[in-house]
VOGU-3710 file (C-alpha; in Angstrom, 3 decimals, decimal comma):
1> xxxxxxxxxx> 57,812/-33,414/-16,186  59,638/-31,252/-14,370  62,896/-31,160/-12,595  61,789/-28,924/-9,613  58,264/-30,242/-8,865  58,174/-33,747/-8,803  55,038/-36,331/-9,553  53,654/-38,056/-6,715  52,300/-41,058/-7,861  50,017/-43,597/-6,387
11> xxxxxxxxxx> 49,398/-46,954/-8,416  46,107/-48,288/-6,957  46,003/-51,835/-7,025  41,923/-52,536/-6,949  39,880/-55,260/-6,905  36,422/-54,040/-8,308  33,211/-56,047/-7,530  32,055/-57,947/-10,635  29,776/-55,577/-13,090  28,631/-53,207/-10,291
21> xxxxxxxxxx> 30,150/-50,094/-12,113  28,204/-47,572/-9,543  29,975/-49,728/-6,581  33,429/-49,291/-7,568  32,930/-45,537/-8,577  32,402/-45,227/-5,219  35,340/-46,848/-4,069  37,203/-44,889/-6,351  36,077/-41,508/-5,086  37,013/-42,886/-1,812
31> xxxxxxxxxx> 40,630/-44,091/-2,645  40,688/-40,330/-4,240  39,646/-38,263/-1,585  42,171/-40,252/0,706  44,877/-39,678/-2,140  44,024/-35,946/-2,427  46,762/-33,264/-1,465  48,913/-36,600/-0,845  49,477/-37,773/-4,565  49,339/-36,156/-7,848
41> xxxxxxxxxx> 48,528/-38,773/-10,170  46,510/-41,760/-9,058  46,493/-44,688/-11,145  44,042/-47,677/-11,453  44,300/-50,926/-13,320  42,526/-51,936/-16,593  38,986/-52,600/-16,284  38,712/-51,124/-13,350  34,711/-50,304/-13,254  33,857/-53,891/-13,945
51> xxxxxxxxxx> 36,265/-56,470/-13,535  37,834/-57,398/-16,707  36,481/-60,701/-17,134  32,691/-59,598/-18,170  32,590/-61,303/-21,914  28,982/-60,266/-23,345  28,371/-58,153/-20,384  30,604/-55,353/-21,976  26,987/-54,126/-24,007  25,835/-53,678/-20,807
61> xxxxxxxxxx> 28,184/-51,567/-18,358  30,140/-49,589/-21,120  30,053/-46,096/-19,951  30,991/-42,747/-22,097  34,158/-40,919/-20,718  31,956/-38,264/-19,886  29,751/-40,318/-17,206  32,289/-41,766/-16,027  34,226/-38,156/-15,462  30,725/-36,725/-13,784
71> xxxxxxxxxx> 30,832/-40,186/-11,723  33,973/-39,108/-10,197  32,082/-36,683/-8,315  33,147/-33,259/-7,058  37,084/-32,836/-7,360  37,959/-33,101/-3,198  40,754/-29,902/-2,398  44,032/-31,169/-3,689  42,497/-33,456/-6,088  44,749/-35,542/-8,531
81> xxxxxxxxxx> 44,904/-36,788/-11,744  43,318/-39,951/-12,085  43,876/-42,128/-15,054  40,957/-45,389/-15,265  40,516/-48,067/-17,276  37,024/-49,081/-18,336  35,003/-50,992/-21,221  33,836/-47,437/-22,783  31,075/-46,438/-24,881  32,247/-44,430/-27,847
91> xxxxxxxxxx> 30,005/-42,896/-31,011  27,654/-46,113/-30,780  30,934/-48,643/-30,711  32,541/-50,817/-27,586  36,593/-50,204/-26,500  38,612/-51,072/-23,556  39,614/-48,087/-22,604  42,160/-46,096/-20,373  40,792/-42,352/-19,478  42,690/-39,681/-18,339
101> xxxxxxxxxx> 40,786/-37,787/-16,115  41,496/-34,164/-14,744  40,102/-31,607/-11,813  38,936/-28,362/-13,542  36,911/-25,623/-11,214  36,148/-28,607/-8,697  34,888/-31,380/-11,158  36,313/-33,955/-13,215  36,879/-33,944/-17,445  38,196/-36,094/-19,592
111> xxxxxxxxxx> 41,357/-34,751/-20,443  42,163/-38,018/-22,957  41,337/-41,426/-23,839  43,494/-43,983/-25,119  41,530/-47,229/-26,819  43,334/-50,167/-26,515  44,671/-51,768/-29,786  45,514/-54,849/-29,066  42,871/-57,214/-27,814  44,333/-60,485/-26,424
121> xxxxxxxxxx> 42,030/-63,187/-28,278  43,388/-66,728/-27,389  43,668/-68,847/-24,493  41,924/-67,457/-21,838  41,768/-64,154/-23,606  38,573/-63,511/-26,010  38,697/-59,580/-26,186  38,490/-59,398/-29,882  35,433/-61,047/-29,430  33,529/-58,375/-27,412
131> xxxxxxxxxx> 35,161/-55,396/-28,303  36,679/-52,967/-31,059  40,213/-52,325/-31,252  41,085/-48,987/-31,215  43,033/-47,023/-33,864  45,486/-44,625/-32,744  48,195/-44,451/-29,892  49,645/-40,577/-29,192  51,302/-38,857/-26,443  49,139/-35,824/-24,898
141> xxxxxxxxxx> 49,877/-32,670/-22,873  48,325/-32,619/-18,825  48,972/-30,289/-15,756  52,167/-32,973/-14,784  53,563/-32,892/-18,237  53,506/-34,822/-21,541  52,307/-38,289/-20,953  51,656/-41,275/-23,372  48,829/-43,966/-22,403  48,833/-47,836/-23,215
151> xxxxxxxxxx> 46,828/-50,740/-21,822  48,087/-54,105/-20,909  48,839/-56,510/-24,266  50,078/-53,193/-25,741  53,249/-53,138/-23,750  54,423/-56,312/-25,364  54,618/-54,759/-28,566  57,681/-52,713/-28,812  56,173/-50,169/-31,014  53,418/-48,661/-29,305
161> xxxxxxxxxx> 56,156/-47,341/-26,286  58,723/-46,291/-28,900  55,564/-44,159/-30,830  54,827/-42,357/-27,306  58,342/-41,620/-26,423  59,010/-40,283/-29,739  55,973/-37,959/-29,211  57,207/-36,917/-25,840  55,487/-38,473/-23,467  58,099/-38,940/-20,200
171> xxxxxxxxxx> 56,125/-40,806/-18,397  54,002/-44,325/-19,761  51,310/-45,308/-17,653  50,078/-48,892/-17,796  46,705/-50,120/-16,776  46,950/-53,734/-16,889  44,854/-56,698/-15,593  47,225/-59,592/-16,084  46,070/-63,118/-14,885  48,646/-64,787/-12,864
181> xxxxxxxxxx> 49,963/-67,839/-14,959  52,991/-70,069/-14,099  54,314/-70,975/-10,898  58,032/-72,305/-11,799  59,761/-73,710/-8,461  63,048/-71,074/-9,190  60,705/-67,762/-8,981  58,779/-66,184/-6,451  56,093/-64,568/-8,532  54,022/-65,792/-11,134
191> xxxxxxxxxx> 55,944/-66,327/-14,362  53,601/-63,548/-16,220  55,171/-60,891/-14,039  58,334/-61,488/-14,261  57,558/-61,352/-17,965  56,234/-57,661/-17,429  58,977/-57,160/-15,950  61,759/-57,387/-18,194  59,224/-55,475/-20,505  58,708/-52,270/-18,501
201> xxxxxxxxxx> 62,738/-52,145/-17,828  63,050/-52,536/-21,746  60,771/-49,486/-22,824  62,047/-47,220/-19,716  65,884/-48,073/-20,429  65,517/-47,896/-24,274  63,492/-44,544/-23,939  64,513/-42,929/-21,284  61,131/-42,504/-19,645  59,419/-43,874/-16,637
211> xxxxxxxxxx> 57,122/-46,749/-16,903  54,395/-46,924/-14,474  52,076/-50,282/-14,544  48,803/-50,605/-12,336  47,545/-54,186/-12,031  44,414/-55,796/-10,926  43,901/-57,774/-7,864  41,343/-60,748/-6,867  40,215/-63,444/-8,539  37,461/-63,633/-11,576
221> xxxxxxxxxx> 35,983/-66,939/-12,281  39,305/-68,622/-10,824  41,586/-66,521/-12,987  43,588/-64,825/-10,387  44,683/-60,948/-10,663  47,973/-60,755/-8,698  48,574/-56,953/-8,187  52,768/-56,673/-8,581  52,235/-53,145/-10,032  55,292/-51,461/-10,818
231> xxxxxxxxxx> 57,466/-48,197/-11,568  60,540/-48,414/-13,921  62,608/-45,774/-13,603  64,251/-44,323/-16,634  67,657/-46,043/-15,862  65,862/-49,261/-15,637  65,998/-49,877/-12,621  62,619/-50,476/-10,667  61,031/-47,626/-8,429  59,168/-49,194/-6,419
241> xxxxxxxxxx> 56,818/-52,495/-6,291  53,700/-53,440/-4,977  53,103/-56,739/-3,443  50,995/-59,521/-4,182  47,343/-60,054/-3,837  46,485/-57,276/-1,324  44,603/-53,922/-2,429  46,932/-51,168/-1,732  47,852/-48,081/-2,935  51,769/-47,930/-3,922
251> xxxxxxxxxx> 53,725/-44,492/-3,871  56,282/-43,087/-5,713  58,300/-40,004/-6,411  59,575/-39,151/-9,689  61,791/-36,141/-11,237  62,733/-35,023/-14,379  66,060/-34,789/-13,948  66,374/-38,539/-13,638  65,141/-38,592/-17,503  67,897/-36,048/-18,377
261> xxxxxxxxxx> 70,808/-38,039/-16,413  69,191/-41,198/-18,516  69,254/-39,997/-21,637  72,825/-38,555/-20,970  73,956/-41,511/-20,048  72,424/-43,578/-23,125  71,023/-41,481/-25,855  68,925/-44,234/-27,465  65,714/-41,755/-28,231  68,236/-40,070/-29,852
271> xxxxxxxxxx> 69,734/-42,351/-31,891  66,186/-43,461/-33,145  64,790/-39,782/-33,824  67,417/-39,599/-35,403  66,888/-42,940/-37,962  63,539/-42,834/-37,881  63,177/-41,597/-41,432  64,894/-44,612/-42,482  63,188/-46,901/-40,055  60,028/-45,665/-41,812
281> xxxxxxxxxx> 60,548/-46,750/-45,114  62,038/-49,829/-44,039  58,414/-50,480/-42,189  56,733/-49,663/-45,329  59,233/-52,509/-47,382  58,044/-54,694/-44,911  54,441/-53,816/-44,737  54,611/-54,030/-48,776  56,696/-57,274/-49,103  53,683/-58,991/-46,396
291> xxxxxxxxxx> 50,931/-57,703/-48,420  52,481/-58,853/-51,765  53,193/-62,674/-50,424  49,606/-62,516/-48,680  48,291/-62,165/-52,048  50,962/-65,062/-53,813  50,331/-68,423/-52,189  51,971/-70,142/-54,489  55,459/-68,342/-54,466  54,907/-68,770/-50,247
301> xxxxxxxxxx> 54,190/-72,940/-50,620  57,115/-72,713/-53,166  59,171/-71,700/-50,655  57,869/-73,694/-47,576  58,661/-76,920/-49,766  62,293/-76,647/-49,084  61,228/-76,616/-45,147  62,423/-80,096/-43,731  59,779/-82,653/-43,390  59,234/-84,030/-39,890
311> xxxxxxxxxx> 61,804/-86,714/-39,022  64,284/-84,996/-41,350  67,500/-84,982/-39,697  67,533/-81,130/-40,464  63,982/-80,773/-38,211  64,473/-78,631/-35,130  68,023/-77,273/-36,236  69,433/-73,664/-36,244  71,839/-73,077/-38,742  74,556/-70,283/-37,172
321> xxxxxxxxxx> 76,549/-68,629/-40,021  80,214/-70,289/-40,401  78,805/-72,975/-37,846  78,012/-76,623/-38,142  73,608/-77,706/-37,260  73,432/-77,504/-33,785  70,233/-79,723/-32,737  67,171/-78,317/-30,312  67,191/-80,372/-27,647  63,271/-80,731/-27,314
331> xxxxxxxxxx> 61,501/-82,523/-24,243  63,674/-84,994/-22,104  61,527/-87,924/-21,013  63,391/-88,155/-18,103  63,270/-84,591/-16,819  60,765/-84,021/-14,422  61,628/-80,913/-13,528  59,263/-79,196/-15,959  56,616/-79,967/-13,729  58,113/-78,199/-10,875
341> xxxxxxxxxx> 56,220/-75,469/-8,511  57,173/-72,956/-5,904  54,638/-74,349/-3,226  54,725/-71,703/-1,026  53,549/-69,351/-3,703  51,025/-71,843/-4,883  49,666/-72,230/-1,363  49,071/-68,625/-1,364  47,364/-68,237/-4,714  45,202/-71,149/-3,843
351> xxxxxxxxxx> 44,207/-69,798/-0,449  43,421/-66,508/-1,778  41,539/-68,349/-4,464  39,055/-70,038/-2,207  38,409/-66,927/-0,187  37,510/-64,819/-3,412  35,716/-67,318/-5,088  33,839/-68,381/-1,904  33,166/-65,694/0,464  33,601/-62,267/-2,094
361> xxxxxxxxxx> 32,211/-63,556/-5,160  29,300/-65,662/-4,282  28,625/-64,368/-0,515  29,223/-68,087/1,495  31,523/-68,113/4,370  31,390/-72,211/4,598  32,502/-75,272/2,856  31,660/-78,623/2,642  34,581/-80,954/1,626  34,571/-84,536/0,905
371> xxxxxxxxxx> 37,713/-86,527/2,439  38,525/-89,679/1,258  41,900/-89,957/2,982  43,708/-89,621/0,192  46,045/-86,652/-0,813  43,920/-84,500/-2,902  41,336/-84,045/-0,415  43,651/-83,424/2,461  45,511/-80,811/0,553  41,297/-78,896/-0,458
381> xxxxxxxxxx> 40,833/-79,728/3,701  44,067/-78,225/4,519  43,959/-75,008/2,238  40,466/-74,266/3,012  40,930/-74,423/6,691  43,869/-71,882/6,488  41,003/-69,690/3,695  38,106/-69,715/5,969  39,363/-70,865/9,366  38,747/-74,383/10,943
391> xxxxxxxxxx> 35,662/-73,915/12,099  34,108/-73,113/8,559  35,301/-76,464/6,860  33,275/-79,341/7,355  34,788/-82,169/6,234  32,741/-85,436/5,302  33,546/-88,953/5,252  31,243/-91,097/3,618  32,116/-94,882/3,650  31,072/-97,805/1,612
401> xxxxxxxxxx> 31,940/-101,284/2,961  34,600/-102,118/0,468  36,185/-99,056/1,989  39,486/-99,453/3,877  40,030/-98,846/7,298  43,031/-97,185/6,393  41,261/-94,785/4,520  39,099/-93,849/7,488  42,155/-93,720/9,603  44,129/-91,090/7,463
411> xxxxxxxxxx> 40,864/-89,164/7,066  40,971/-89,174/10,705  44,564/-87,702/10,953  43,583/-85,124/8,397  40,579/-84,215/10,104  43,361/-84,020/13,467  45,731/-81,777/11,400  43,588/-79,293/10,157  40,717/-78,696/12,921  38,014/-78,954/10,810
421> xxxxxxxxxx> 34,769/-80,353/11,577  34,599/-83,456/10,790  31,423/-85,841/10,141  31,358/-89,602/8,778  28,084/-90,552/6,805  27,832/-93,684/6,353  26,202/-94,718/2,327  26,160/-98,706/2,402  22,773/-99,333/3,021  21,805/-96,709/0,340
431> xxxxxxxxxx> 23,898/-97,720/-2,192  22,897/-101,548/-1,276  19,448/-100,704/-1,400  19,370/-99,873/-4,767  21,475/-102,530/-5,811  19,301/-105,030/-3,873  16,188/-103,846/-5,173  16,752/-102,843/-8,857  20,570/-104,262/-10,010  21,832/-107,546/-7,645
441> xxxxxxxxxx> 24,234/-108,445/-11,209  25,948/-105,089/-10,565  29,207/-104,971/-11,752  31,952/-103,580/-9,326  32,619/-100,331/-11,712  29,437/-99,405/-11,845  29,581/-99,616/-8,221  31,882/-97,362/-7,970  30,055/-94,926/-9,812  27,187/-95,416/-7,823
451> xxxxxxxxxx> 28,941/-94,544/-4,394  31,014/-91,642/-6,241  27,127/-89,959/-7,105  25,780/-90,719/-3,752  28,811/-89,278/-2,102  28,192/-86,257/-4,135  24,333/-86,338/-3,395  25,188/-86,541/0,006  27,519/-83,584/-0,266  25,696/-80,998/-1,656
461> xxxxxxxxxx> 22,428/-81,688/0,808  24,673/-80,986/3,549  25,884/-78,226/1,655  22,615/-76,815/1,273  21,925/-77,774/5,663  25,150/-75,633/6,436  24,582/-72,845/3,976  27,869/-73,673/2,756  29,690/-74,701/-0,795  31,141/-77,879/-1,729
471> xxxxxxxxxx> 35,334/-77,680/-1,933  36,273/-79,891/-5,105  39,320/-82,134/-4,193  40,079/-83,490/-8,512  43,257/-82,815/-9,745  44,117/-81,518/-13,675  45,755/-85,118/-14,357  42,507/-87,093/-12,971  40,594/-84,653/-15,169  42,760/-84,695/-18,792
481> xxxxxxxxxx> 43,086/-89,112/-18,145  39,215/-88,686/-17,656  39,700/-90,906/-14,276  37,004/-89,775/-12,636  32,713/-90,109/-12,211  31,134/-87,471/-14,638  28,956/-85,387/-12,214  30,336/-86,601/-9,021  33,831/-86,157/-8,438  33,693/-82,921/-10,689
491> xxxxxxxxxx> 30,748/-81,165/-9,697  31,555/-79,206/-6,976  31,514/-75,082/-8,155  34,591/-74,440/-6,893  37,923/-76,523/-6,881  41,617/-75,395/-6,335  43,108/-77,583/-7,427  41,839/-78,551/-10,906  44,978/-76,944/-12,388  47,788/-79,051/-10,517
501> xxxxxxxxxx> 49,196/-82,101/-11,881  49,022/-84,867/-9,385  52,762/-84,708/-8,850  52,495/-81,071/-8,037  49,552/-81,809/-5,616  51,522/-84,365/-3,781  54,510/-81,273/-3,462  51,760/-78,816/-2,674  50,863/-81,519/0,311  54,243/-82,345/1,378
511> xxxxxxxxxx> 54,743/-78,380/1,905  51,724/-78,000/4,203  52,251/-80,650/6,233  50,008/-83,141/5,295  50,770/-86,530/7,283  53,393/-88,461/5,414  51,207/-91,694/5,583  48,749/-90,149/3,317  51,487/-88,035/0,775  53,383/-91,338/-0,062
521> xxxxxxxxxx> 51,001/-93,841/-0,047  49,852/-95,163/-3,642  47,347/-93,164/-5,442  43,492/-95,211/-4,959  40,251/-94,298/-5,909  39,323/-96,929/-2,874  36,315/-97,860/-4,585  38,166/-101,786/-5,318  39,962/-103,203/-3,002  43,376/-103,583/-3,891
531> xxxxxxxxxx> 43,266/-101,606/-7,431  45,694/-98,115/-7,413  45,096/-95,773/-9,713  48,428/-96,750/-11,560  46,129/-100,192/-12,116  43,671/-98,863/-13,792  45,629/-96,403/-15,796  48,662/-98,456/-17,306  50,286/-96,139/-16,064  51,854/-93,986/-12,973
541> xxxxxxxxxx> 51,375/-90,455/-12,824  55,268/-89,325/-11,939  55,242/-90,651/-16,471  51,840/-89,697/-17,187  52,152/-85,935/-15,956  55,624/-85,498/-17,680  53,716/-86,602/-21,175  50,386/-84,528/-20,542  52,924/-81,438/-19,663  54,423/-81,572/-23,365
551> xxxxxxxxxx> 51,216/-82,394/-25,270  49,540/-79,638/-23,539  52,514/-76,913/-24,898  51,923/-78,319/-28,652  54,093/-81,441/-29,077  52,322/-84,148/-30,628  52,993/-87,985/-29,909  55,041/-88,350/-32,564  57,276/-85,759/-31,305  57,269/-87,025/-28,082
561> xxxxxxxxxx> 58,321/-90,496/-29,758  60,926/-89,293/-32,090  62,295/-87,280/-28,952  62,669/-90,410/-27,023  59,499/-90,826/-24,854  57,909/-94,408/-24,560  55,224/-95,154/-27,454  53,328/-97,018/-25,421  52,965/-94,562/-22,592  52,885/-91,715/-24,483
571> xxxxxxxxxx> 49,579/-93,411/-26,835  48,043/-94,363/-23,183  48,241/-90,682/-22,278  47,083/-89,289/-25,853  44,274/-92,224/-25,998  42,520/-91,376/-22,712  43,327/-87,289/-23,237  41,438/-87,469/-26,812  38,736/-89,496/-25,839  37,122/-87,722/-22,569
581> xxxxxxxxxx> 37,024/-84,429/-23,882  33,081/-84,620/-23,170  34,007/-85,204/-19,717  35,268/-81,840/-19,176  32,818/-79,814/-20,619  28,891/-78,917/-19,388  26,386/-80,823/-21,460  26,023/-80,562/-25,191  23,167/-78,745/-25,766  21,697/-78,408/-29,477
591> xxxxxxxxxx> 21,930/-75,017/-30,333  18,609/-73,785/-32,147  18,613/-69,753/-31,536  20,809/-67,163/-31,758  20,680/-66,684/-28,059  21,946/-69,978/-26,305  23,074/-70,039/-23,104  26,964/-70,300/-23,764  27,233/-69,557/-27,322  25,474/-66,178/-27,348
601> xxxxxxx> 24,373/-65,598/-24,399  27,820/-65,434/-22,800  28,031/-63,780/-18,891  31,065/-64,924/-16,536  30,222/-67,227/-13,782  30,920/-64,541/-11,091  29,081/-61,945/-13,548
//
């Protein structure tokens, strides 16, 4: 890189359209003819052909560096670099790749191509699954200098950045497609970014170098891509950052002579050129000592018998040198602040959501939502009228006569609040009519779960009137109790807020205004007059979220116990958690091919 010719840079932040590879070359030609003679190095995010997101599609849209060089077209006057990720096609064998592409006599080559190496395979990661890891990570000369390559998981390694720097690469460009996750009340980005964050400061301060990282955008199947692409200077301190959710192209200017007043100022590259020789055979100790107690069990469950049983007053205890056992403080029963979100931020996430998943991904531009006049569907109503616009959301209220008039009031004031159209079906005499004819001994819950299916019924035929989707209103606690009608409640295709904890939908609602009446009224499925939710339950959800919260992150009941959470609540929680698993999961099928739908044959749901 050098000191009297900067690099213009220009971190695309793209949002490709699902599997259409031809599609978003085109859209990347176009985003490089507009960048020519302004930029010389354009960078796009991970997957950026595709979508990452495409499981056992991958077989299908892989693409050889070289087709995907002469899909580039004709090299515009002025052209730039262009770096790309893509899933690639390589000597008969699947990678996730990063190319480095370059304009020679008005055409594109691949200059280089970096294979990822680490392939994220656990929770909602399955890359190992669908792809081969690659095997090799090296710096590489290019008309802007030497340059190193990494993809997404392989910044949070520190190894693969020190390798590049130590080969000379002054600049690390990132490709990343990083699924927003975490939405802490004290932060105003997702927790994942500022993660990536303190990551990209790390390997630019440490080495000297600039780190440049080029995230995805959109939303795949309800896993949301929240752009926040990046430049870390090699000082540390951040060039430049692009915002959230919005395709855009973010610019930069970097110099060499930054790099030299870094490494001036902290010689840390130096320092570990300088021990690497020693490093080196330290790493092979290491690697050695592994392999040798991966092939001696025993001496390994010899030495995990001295580990302190659970309930040992030693459990959960760090032992500082000269220091007496300081104890880990674990999960406080009584601290609900674990469950806390930034609303704002959550409101925007969620209304992005619904406009992705509704009008880009499956090509509707209406929604049907069912509105009780309870919270949960007044906060779908109210973010899908600020997705879509008012006139778009038709909102349905569909009675039984046990229903309350104050339900049908506060439907009423949500139906006021938002604008949306607003329609009240009435499903008595349906419901009775059955009853009357076929079941007069009905019981009252199976009455309920009679209305609950005709309610849905009713939903999607109007759905299918309007040309429209139905808006699900269930909320993640609702779902992990199991408190709620298998295939009524749950089945519309989209729902934003399946990932909130009751308690955070009632601060989502508070924050968008929905009428107080409705936000701190007791929690009812209306369907018995009289019964809450907390009736039904055994218990509220302000106790029940706090408990699901901690066994989701690991902590088993006993923990919770021995850390001073309620037995009975907590084995309330776990009971109804373990035994509606079945609820939350499409139908057991038996599986009697090598090709079933789900098991083989695996395509996304936007795919």
């Amino acid at each position: 890189m050098s000191n009297e010719a900067p690099i213009r840079i220009g971190l695309a932040q793209f949002k490709p359209t699902k599997a259409e590879v031809e599609a978003n070359l085109g859209r990347v030609r176009d985003l490089v003819a507009d960048a020519s003679g302004a930029v010389d190095l354009l960078v796009f995010p991970e997957a950026a052909l595709t979508g990452y997101f495409i499981e056992g599609g991958v077989s299908e849209l892989a693409r050889g560096a070289d087709e995907v060089a002469r899909g580039l077209g004709p090299a515009p006057d002025g052209a730039p670099e262009v770096v790309l990720g893509f899933y690639e096609r390589h000597q008969r064998t699947l990678y996730n790749s990063a190319g480095w592409f370059t304009a020679e006599g008005g055409e594109y080559r691949a200059l280089h191509v970096h294979r990822k190496m680490f392939l994220p395979t656990y929770g909602i990661f399955d890359e190992g699954r669908f792809v081969e890891a690659g095997r090799s990570v090296e710096a590489f000369d290019t008309p802007l200098g030497r340059m190193g390559m990494l993809v997404c998981e392989e910044m949070w390694h520190s190894l693969p950045p020190s390798i590049l720097a130590l080969d000379g690469a002054e600049l690390l460009v990132v490709p990343s497609a990083s699924p927003a996750r975490e939405f802490p009340g004290a932060v105003d980005r997702p927790l994942n970014l500022e993660r990536w964050d303190s990551l990209a400061t790390a390997a630019a301060q440490e080495h000297g170098v600039f780190v440049a990282v080029s995230q995805l955008v959109g939303s795949e199947g309800g896993k949301l891509f929240p752009g926040g692409s990046q430049i870390v200077g090699p000082d540390g301190r951040t060039v430049v950052r692009g915002p959230l959710l919005d395709e855009t192209v973010v610019h930069a200017t970097l110099s060499g002579a930054q790099i030299e007043r870094a490494r001036a100022e902290a010689p840390l590259l130096s320092d570990l050129a300088q021990m690497l020789p020693h490093l080196q055979r330290s790493l092979a100790d290491a690697t050695a000592r592994r392999e040798r107690e991966a092939g001696d069990q025993p001496a390994r469950l010899a030495v995990s018998d001295s580990a302190p049983e659970r309930g040992d007053s030693r459990a959960g205890r760090i032992h500082g040198e000269g220091s007496a056992l300081h104890p880990d403080p674990g999960p406080d029963p009584h601290d609900a602040s674990v469950l806390d979100v930034n609303p704002e931020l959550v409101e925007r996430f969620l209304v992005e959501f619904i406009r992705e998943e509704v009008v880009r991904r499956r090509g509707f531009e209406r929604v049907v939502v069912g509105v009780s006049g309870g919270v949960d569907s007044a906060v779908s109503l109210f973010l899908a009228a600020r997705a879509l616009g008012p006139e778009n959301v038709f909102g349905f209220r569909m009675p039984y006569a046990t229903s309350s008039q104050e339900s049908l009031d506060h439907a009423d004031m949500v139906f006021e609040a938002t604008g949306a159209q607003a329609r009240t079906i009435e499903i008595t005499s349906a419901v009775d009519a059955y009853i009357g004819d076929h079941e007069p001994e009905i019981t009252h819950h199976r009455r309920g779960n009679l209305a609950a299916r005709l309610r849905a019924v009713t939903l999607f035929d109007q759905a299918f009137k309007l040309r429209a989707l139905p808006l699900g209103t269930g909320n993640k606690s609702e779902r992990l109790l199991g408190y709620y009608t298998w295939h009524a409640d749950d089945s519309p295709p989209i729902n934003p807020l399946g990932d909130l904890f009751k308690t955070q939908v009632w601060a989502l609602a508070r924050h968008l205004g929905v009428p107080s009446e409705i936000v701190e009224k007791p929690a009812s499925a209306d369907l018995v007059q009289g019964i809450h939710d907390e009736d039904e339950l055994g218990i509220g959800y302000h106790r029940a979220d706090v408990v699901l919260h901690w066994l989701l992150r690991g902590y088993s009941p006993e923990d919770l116990v021995a850390y001073g959470f309620d037995a009975q609540e907590v084995q309330t929680v776990w009971g109804r958690l373990s035994a509606t698993h079945w609820k939350r999961e499409l139908p057991t099928v038996a599986v009697l091919s090598s090709s079933a739908i789900g098991e083989f044959y695996l395509r996304p749901v936007d795919y």
